[in-house]
Backbone as CSV, one residue per row, in Angstrom:
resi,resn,N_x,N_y,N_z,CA_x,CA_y,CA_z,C_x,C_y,C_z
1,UNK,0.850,-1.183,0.000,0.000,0.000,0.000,0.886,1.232,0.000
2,UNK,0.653,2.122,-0.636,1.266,3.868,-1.052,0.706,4.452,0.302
3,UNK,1.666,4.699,1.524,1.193,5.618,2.280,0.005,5.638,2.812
4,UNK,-1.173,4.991,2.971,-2.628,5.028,3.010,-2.723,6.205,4.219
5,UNK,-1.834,5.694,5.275,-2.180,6.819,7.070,-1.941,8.036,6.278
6,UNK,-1.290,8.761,5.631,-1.432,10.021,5.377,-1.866,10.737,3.978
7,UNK,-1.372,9.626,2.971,-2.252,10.100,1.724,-1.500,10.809,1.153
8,UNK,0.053,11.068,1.584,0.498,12.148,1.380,1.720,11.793,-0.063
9,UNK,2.127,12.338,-1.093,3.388,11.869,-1.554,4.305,12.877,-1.928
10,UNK,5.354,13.075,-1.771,6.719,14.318,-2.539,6.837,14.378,-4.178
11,UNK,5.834,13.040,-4.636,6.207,12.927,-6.136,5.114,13.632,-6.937
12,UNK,5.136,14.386,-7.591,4.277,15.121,-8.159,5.182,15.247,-10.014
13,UNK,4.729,15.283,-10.778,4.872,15.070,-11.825,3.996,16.521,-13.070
14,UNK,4.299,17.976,-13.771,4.144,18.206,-14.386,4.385,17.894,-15.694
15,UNK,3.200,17.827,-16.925,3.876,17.386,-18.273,2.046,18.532,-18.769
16,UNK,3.306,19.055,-20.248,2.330,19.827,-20.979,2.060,19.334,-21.921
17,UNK,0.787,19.437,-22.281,0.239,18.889,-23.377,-0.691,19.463,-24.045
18,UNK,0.036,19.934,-25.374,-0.932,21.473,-25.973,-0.968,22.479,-25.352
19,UNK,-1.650,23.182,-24.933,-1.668,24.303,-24.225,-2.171,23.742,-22.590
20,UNK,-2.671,22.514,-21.973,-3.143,22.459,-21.201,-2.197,21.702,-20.551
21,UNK,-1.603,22.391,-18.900,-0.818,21.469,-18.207,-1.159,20.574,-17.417
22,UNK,-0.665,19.612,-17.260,-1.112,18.060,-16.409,-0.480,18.170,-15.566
23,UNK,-1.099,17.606,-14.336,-0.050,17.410,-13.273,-0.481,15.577,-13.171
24,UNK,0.475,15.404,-12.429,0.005,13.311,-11.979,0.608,13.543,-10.538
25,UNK,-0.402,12.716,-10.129,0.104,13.177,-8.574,-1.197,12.354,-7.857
26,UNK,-0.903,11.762,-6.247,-1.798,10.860,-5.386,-2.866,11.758,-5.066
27,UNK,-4.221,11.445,-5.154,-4.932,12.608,-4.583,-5.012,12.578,-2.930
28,UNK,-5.521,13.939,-2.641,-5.799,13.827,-1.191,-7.207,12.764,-1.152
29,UNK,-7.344,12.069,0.175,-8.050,11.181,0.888,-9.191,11.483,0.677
30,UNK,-9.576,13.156,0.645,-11.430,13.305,0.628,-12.224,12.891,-0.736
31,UNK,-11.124,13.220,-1.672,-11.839,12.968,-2.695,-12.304,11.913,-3.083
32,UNK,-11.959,10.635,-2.411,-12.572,9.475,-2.451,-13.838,9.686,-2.041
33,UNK,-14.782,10.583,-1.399,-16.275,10.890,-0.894,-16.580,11.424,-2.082
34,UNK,-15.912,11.875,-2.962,-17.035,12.665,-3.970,-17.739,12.144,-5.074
35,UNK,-18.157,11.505,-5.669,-18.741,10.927,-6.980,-18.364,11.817,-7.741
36,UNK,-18.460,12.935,-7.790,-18.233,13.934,-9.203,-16.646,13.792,-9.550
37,UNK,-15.740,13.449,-8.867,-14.565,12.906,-9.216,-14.182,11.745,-9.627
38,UNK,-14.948,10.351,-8.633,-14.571,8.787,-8.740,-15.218,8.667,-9.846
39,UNK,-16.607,9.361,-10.373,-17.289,8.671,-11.269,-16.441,8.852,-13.323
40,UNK,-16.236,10.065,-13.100,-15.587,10.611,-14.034,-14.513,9.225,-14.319
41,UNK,-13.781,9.173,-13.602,-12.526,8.375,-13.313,-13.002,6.905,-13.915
42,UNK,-13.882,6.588,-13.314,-14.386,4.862,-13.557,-14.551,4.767,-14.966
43,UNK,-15.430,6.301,-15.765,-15.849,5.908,-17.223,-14.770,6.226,-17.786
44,UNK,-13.306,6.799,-17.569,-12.352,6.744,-18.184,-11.920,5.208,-18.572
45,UNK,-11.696,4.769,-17.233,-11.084,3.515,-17.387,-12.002,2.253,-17.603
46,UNK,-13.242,2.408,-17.772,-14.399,1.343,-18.305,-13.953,1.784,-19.044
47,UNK,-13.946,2.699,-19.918,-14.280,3.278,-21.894,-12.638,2.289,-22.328
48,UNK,-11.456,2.350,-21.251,-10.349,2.179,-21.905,-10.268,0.317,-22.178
49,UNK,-10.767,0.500,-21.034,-10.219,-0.893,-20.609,-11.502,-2.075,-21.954
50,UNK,-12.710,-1.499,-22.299,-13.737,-1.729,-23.138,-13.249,-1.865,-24.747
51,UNK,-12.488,-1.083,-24.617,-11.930,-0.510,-26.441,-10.717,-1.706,-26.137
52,UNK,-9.813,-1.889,-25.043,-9.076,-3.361,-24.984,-9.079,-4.410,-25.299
53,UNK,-10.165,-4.726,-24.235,-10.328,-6.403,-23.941,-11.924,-6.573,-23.958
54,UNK,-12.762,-5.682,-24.612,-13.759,-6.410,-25.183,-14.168,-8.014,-25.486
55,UNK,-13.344,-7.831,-26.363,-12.749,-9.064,-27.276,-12.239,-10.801,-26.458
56,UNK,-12.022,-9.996,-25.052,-11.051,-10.887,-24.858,-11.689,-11.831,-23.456
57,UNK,-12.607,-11.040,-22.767,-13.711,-11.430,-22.097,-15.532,-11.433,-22.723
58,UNK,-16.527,-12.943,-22.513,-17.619,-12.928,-22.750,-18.252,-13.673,-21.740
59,UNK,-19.241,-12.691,-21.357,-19.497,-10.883,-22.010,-18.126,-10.329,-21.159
60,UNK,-18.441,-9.465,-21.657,-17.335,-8.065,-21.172,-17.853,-7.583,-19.835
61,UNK,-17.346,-7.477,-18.900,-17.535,-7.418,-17.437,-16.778,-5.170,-17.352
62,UNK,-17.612,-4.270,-16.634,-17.050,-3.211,-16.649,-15.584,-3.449,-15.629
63,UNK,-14.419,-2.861,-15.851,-13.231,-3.029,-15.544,-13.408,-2.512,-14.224
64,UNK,-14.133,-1.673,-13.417,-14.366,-1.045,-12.095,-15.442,-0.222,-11.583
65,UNK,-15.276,0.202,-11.110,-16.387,1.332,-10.698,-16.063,2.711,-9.370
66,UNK,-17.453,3.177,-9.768,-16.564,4.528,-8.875,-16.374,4.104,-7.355
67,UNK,-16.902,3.291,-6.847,-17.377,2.380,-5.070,-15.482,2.195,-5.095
68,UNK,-14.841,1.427,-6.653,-13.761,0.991,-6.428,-12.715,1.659,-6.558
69,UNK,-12.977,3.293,-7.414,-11.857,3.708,-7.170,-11.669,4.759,-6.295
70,UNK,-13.001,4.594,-5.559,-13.036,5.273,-4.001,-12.005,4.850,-3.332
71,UNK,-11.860,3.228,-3.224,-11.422,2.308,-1.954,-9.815,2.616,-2.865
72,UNK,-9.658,2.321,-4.183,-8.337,2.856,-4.239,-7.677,4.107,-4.006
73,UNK,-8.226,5.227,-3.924,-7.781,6.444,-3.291,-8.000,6.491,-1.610
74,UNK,-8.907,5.949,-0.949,-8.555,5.570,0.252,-7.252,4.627,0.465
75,UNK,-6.737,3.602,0.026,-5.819,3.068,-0.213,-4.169,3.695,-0.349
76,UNK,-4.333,4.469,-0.915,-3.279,5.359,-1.500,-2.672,4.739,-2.602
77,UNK,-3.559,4.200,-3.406,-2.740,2.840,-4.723,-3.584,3.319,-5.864
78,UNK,-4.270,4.880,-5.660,-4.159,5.542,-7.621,-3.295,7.048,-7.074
79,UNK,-2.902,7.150,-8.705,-2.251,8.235,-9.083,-2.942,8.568,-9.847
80,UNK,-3.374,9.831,-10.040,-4.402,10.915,-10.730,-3.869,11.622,-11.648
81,UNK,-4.033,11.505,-13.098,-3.738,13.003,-13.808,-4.759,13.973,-14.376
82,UNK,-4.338,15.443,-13.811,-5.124,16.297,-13.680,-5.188,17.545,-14.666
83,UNK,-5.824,18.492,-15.424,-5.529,19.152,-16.190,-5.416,20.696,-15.172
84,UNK,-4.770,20.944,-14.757,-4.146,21.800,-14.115,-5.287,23.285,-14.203
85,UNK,-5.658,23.429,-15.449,-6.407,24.834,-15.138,-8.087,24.521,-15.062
86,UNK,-8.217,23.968,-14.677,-9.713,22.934,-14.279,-9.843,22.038,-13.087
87,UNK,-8.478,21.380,-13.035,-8.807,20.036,-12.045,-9.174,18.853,-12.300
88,UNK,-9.465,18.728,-13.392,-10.295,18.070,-13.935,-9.403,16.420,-14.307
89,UNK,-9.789,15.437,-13.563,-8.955,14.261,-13.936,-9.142,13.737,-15.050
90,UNK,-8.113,13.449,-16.202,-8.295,12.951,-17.069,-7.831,11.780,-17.300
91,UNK,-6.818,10.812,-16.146,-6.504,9.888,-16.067,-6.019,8.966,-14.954
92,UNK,-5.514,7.893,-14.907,-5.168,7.483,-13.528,-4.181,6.129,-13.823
93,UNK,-2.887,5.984,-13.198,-2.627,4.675,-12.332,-2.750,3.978,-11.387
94,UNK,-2.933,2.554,-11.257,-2.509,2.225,-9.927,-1.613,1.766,-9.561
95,UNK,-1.151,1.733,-8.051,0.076,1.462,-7.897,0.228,0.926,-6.599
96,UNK,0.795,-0.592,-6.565,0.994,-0.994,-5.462,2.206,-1.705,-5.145
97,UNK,2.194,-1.926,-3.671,3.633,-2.579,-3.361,3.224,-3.868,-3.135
98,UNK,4.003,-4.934,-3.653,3.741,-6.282,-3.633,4.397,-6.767,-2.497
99,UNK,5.760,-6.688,-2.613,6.953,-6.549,-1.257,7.796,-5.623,-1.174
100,UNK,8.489,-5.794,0.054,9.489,-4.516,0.153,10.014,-4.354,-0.724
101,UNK,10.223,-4.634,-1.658,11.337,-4.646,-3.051,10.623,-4.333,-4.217
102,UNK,9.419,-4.919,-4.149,8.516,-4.538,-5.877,7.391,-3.760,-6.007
103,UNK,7.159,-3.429,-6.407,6.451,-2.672,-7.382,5.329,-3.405,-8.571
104,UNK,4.142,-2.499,-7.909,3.932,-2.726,-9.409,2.734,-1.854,-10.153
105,UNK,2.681,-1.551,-11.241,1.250,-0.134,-12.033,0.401,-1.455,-13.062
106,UNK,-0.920,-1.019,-12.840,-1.510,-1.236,-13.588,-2.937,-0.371,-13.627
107,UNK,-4.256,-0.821,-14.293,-5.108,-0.082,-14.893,-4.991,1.475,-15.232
108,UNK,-3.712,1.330,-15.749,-3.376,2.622,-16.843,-4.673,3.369,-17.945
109,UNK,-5.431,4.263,-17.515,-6.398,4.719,-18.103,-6.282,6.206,-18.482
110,UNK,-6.743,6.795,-19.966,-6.390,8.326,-20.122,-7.275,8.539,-20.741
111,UNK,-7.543,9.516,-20.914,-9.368,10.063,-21.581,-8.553,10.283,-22.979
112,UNK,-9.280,9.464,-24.311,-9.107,9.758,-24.961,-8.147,10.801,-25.769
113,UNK,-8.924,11.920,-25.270,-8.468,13.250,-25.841,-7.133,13.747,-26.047
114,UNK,-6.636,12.776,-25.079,-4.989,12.846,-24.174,-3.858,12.021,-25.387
115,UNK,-4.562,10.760,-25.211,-3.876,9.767,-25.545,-2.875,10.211,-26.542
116,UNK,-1.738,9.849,-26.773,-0.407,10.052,-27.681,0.359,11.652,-27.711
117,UNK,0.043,11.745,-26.127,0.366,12.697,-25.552,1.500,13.019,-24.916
118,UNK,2.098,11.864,-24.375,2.847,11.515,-23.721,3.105,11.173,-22.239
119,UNK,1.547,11.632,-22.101,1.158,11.542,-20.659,1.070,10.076,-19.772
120,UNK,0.911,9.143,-20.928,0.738,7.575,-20.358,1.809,7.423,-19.851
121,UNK,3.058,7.645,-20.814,4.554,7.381,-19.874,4.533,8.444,-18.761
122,UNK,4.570,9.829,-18.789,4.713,9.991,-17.514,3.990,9.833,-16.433
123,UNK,2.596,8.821,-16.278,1.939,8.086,-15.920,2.998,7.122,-14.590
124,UNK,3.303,6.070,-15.953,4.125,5.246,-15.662,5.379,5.320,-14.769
125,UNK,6.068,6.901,-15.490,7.207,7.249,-14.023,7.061,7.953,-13.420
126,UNK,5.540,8.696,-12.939,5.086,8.681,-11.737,5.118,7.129,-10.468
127,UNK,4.858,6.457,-11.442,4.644,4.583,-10.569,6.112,4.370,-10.413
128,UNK,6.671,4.210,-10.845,7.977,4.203,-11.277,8.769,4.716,-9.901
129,UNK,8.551,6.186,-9.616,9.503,6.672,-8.758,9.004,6.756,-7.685
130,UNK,7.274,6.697,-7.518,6.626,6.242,-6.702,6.992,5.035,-5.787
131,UNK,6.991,4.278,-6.130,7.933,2.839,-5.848,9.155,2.894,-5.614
132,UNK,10.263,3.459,-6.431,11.434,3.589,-5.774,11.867,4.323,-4.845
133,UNK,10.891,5.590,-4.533,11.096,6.103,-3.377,10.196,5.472,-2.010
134,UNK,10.173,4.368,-1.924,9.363,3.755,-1.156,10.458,2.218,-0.912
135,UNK,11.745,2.261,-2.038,12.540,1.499,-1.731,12.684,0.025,-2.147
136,UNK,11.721,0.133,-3.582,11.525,-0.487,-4.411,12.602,-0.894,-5.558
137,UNK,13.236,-2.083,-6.495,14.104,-2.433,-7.106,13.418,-2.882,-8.174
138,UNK,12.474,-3.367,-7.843,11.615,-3.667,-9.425,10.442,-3.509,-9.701
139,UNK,10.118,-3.094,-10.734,8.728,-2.877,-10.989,7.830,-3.834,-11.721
140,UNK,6.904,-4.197,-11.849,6.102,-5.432,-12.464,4.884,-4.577,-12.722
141,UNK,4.446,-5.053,-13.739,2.979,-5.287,-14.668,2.533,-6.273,-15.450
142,UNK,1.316,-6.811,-15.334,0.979,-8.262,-15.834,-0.218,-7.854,-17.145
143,UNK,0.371,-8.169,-18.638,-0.791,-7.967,-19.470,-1.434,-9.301,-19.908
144,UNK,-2.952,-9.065,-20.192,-3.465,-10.291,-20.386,-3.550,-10.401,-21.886
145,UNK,-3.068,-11.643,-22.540,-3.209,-11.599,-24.144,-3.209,-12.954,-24.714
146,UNK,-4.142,-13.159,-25.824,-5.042,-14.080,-26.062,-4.110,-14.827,-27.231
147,UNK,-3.994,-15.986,-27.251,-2.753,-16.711,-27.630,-3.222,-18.023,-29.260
148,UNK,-4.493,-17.436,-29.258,-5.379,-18.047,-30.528,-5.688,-17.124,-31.688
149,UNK,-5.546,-16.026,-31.185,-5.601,-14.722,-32.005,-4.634,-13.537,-32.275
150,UNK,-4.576,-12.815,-33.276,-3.722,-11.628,-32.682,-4.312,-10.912,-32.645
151,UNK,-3.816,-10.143,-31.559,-4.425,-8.949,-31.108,-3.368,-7.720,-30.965
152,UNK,-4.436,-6.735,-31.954,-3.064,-5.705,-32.486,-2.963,-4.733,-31.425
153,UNK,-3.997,-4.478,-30.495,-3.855,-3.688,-29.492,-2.725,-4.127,-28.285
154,UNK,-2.899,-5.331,-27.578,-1.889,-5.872,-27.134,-0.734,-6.236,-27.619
155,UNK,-0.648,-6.458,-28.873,0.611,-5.908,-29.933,1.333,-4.689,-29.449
156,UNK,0.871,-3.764,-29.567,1.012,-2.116,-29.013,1.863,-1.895,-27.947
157,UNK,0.679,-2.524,-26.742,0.980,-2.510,-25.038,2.185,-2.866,-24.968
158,UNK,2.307,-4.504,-25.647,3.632,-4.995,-25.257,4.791,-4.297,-25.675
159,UNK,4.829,-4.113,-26.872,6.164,-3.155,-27.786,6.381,-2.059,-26.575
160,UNK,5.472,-1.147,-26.335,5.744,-0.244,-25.323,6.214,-0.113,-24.273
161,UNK,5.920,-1.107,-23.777,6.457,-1.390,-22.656,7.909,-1.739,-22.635
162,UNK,8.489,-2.926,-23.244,9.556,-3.304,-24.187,10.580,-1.844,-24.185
163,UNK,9.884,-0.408,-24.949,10.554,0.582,-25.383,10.494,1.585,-23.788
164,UNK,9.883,0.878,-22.649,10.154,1.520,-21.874,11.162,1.098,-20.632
165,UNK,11.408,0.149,-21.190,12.695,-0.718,-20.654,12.006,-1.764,-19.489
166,UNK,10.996,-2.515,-19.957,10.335,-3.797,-19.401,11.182,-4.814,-20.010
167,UNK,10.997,-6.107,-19.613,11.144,-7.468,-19.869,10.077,-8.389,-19.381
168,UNK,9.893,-9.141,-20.407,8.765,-10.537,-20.380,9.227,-10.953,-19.354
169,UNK,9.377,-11.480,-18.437,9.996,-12.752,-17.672,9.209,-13.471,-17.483
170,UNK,7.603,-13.986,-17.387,6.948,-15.214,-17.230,5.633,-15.255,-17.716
171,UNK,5.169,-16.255,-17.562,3.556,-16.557,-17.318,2.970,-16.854,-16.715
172,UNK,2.564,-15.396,-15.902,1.497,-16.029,-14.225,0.423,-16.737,-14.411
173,UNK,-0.184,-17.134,-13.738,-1.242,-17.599,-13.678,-2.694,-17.049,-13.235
174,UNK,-3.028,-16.398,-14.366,-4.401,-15.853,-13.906,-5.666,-16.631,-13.449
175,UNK,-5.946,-18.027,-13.415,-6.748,-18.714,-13.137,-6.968,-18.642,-11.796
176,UNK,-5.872,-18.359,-11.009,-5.368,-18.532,-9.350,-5.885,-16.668,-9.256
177,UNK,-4.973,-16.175,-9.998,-5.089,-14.604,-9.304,-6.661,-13.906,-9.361
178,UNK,-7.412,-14.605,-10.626,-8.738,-13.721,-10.859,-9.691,-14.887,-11.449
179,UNK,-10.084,-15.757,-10.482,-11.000,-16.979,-10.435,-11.884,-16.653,-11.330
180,UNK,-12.424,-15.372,-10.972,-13.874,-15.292,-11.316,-13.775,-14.514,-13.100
181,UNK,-12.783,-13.637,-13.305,-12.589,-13.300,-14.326,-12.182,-14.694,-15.534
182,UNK,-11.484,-15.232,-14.696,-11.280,-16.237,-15.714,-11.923,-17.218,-16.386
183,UNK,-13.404,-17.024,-15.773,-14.299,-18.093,-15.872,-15.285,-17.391,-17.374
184,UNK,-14.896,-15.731,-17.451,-15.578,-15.389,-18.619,-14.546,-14.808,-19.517
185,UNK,-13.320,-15.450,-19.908,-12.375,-15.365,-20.601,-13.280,-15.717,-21.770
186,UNK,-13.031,-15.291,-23.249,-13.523,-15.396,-24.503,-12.918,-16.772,-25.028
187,UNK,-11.564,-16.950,-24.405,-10.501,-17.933,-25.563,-9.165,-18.086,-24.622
188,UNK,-8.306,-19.078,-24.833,-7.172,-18.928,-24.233,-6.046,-17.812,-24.597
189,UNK,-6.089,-17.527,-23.662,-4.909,-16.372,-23.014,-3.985,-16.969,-22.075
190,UNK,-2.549,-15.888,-22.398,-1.618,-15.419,-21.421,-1.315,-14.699,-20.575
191,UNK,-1.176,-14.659,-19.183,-0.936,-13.584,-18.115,0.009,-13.541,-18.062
192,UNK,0.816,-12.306,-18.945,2.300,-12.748,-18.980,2.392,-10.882,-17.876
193,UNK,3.734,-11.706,-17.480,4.596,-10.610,-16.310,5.907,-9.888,-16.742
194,UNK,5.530,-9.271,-16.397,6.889,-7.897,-17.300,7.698,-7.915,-15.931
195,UNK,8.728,-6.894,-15.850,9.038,-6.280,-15.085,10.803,-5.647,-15.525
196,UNK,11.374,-4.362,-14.838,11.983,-3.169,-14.663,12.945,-3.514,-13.433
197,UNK,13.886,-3.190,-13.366,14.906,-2.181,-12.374,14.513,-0.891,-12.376
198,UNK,14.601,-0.718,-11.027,14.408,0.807,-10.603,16.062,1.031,-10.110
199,UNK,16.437,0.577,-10.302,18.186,0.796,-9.498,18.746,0.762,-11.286
């Protein structure tokens, strides 16, 4: 868990994009009470996570909700990006500590509008330094990808990651980690595990 007793973090992250500046950064604790914030947030990352893995779960199950990314900002395990002259969140990581040593980001979500912005990576090393200043050595992310088909979107993910200095190293086992997801998998898939040096 990121800090949960205080909510608080030193890592704050500006990046401009067009004329409008972003910040990424943990929110404070209250805003987990508000709906006009969590909800925004959830249809980011339903819309993203939908345009994904549609395909890849039947039916397609929504990726979260605002109840959940309440409990993750109570948590202290999202990172928020914000458009600076509004407030207005347009995206989010999460980010948690597995053990003293790792790291790890996932449900990477950005409103459209954003996307190829450059904001996803500095997303990412928000999580990134997030974690290493918490005394972290490696970072991990697990993508799910369907091994009967290609899929050009997860095509994408992976290369990127790859160009952000990840490595494949395995194939977890999602059957164990997400019982219930796995039971409305479309087709066989891989839960394959990346992971980074932070040193």
């Amino acid at each position: 868990m990121i800090d949960s007793a205080s909510n608080k973090s030193e890592n704050v992250i500006d990046s401009d994009t067009q004329d409008s500046p972003i910040t990424v950064q943990i929110p404070p604790l209250t805003v987990a009470d508000d709906v006009s914030f969590t909800s925004p947030l959830a249809d980011i990352i339903n819309t993203v996570y939908k345009d994904a893995e549609e395909d890849i779960f039947q039916p397609y199950l929504p990726r979260t909700s605002s109840a959940e990314v309440a409990q993750a900002i109570r948590n202290g395990q999202l990172a928020v990006a914000y458009l600076n002259k509004t407030g207005e969140p347009v995206g989010c990581i999460s980010i948690k500590l597995l053990t003293a040593d790792r790291g790890e980001f996932g449900m990477l979500a950005l409103d459209a509008k954003h996307r190829g912005s450059g904001l996803g990576r500095q997303m990412i090393l928000f999580a990134e330094d997030e974690c290493r200043r918490r005394g972290c050595t490696i970072m991990q992310l697990e993508l799910l990808v369907p091994t009967t088909v290609r899929h050009a979107g997860k095509e994408r993910m992976a290369a990127w990651y790859l160009r952000l200095g990840y490595t494949f190293v395995k194939v977890g086992d999602f059957d164990a980690e997400y019982p219930e997801l796995a039971k409305v998998l479309a087709g066989p898939t891989e839960y394959r595990i990346f992971e980074k040096s932070l040193v």
